[in-house]
Structure formats: C-alpha cells, structure tokens
Phi, psi and omega in degrees: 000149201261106180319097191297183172292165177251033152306126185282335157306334166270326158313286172330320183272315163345288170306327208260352176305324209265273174348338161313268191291331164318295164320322163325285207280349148279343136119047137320159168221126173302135175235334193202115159276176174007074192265120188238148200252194159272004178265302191190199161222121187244134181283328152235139165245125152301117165259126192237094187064227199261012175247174192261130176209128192289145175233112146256159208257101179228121186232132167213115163341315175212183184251013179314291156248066178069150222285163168267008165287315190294340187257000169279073204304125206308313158349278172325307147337293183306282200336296175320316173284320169296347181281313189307293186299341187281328186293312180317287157335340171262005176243018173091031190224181177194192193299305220311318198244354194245133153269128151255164195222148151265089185268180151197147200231138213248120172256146167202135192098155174304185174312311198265337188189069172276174198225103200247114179260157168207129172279088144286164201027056166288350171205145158296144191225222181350000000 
C-alpha cells in the first residue's frame, strides 16, 4: 500500500479503499459507498450471496489505545443501525424481507504493512 496524505480525511478514504477491495476479493458486491442520512454514516453496504452488509471501517496506526475492533462504541452501533434502516426504506426493503449483517473490517499497522480483520456480525442490528 501506497502510504496516504496525512489529512484524516484522505486516510479515511484511503482505508475504506483498502477495505473495499478486501471484501472485492472475497467476493463480496459494492452496492454503496459512504452512504449518508441525517442519522449517520455507513461506510460500506455489501451484498454477500443473498444478504445485505453494513460495514464499518476502522483504522489505528497501532494498538497502543486498542485494537480498532474495540472502537466501535454501542453509541456507534445505534447510529449504523438507524442509518441501516433509512437505506432499507429508501429501497423498498426493511428487516422484515432483507437479510442483514453488520461487519466491520479492523485496518491496523502502517501502510507498508497492515494488518486487515474482518468481523462478521459483529454487533446486532435491524
């Protein structure tokens, strides 16, 4: 990986790139970037087979103040899921007829050498 500027905002698109393509190569389908409501933001939505899956994204340079699976705060959690739900609703779908997943897929290490976990279900949602 090509080391980003150190704007957290171009990092930020940087990571969710590499998360991305991570998913790409499990053979994931991008259905939506960064999608956003007056609720929040999810940085990926995924279709995996016949289910739907919210992703988020978290990068930490080091594990110095905890892994970046540790940063998805329940707080953090709601938001996604209500977030989850105004998209379902702007595509005709709800919990009810859609399967959903929450992941987040965990970035850690420098540039030059990350290290990418990916969490399915990692928290309950819809």
């Amino acid at each position: 990986m090509t080391e980003p500027l150190n704007n957290s905002k171009q990092q930020g698109s940087f990571y969710e790139q590499a998360a991305l393509n991570y998913l790409l190569e499990h053979r994931l389908i991008l259905i939506e970037k960064n999608f956003q409501c007056r609720l929040g933001e999810i940085d990926l939505i995924m279709q995996d087979r016949q289910t739907l899956v919210f992703v988020e994204v978290k990068y930490r340079k080091s594990t110095h103040f905890g892994d970046p699976l540790e940063m998805v705060s329940r707080t953090k959690q709601q938001k996604i899921c209500k977030t989850a739900q105004v998209f379902l609703q702007k595509q005709g779908m709800n919990e009810y007829n859609t399967y959903c997943r929450f992941d987040v897929v965990s970035i850690k290490g420098p540039s030059a050498s990350t290290e990418i976990t990916w969490l399915k279900n990692a928290f309950n949602g819809v």
